[in-house]
C-alpha positions as CSV (number, residue, x, y, z in Angstrom):
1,X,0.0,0.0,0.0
2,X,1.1,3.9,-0.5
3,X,1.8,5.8,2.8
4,X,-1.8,6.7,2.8
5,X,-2.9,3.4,3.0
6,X,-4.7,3.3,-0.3
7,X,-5.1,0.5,-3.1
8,X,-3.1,1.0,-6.2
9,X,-2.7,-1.3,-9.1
10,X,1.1,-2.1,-7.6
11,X,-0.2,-3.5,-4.5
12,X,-3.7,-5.0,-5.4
13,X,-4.6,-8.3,-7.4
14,X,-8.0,-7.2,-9.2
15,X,-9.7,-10.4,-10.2
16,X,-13.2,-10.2,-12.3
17,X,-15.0,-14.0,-12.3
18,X,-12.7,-15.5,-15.1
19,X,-9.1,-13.3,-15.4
20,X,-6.9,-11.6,-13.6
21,X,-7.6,-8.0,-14.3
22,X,-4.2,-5.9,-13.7
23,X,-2.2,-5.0,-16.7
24,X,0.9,-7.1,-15.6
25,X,-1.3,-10.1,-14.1
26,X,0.5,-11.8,-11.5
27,X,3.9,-11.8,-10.0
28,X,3.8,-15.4,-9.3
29,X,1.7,-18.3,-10.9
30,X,0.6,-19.2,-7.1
31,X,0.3,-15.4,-5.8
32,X,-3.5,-16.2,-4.2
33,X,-1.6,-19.1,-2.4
34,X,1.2,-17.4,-1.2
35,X,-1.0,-14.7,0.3
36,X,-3.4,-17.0,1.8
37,X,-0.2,-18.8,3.8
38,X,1.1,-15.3,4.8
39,X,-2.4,-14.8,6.3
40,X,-2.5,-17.8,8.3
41,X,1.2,-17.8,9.6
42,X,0.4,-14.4,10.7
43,X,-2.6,-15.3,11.8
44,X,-1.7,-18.2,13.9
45,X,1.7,-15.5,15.3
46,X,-1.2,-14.2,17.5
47,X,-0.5,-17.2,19.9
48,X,2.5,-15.3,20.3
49,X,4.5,-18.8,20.7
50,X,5.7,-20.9,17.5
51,X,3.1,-23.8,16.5
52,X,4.8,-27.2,16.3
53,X,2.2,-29.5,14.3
54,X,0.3,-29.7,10.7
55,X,-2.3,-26.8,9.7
56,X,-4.5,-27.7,7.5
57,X,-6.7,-25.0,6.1
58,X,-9.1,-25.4,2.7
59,X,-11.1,-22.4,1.9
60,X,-10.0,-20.2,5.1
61,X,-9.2,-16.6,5.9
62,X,-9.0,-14.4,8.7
63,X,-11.9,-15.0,10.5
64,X,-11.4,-18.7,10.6
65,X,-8.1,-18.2,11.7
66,X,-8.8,-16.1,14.6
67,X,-11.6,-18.2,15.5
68,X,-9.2,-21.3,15.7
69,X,-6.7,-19.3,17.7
70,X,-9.2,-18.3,20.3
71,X,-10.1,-21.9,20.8
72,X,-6.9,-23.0,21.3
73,X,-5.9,-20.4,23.5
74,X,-9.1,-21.2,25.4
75,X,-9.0,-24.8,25.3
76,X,-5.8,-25.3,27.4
77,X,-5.8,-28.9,27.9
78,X,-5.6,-29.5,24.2
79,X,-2.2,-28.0,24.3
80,X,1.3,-28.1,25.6
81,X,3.6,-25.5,26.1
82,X,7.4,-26.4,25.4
83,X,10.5,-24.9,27.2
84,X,13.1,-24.8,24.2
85,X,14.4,-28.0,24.7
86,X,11.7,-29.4,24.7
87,X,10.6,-27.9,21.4
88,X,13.9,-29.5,19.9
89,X,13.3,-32.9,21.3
90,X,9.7,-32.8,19.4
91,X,10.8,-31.6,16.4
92,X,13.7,-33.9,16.1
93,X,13.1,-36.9,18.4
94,X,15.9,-39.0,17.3
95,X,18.2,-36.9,17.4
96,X,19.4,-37.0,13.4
97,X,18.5,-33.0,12.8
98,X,15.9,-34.4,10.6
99,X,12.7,-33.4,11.7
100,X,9.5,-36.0,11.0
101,X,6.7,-35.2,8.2
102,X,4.1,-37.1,10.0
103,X,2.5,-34.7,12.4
104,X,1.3,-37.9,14.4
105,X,5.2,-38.6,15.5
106,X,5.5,-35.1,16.8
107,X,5.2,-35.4,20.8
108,X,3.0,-32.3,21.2
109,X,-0.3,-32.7,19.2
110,X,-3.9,-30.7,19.2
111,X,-6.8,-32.4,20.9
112,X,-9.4,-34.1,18.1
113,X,-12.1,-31.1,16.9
114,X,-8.9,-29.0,15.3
């Protein structure tokens, strides 16, 4: 956005129901996608700690995302809270740096509903 905070065809996507409307279309083939990730990682930065786990999100956008942060921050038994170490040791459980692509072998899960 300018200084003033307004929308100019730099910093806006126009989209009609078929095309991408701005003269230059888009910078990237998955623009929408990129934007809707940056959302939800800063979204989710409103739990104010890292999330260690799998997010995944069809269809969502801000309100969802706040909604789903609410709950978790009022659900506290669904959740753990990890002193640094303890973040390494569920990130990397063996030990081998490598850190596991099955959310399910991560130590530190969400309760069932999220």
């Amino acid at each position: 956005m300018t200084l003033t905070g307004r929308p100019t065809p730099y910093n806006t996507i126009v989209l009609s129901d078929r095309e991408v409307l701005n003269p230059s279309g888009l910078r990237y083939q998955d623009e929408c996608v990129r934007h809707k990730i940056l959302d939800l990682i800063g979204d989710f930065s409103l739990l104010g700690v890292p999330v260690i786990g799998h997010i995944v999100a069809e269809r969502s956008g801000h309100a969802m995302h706040a909604k789903l942060v609410e709950r978790i921050l009022a659900e506290t038994d669904s959740w753990v809270l990890l002193t640094a170490d303890e973040r390494t040791l569920a990130a990397y459980p063996s030990g081998h740096g490598k850190a596991y692509s099955d959310p399910a072998q991560v130590s530190v899960q969400t309760a069932a509903g999220f």
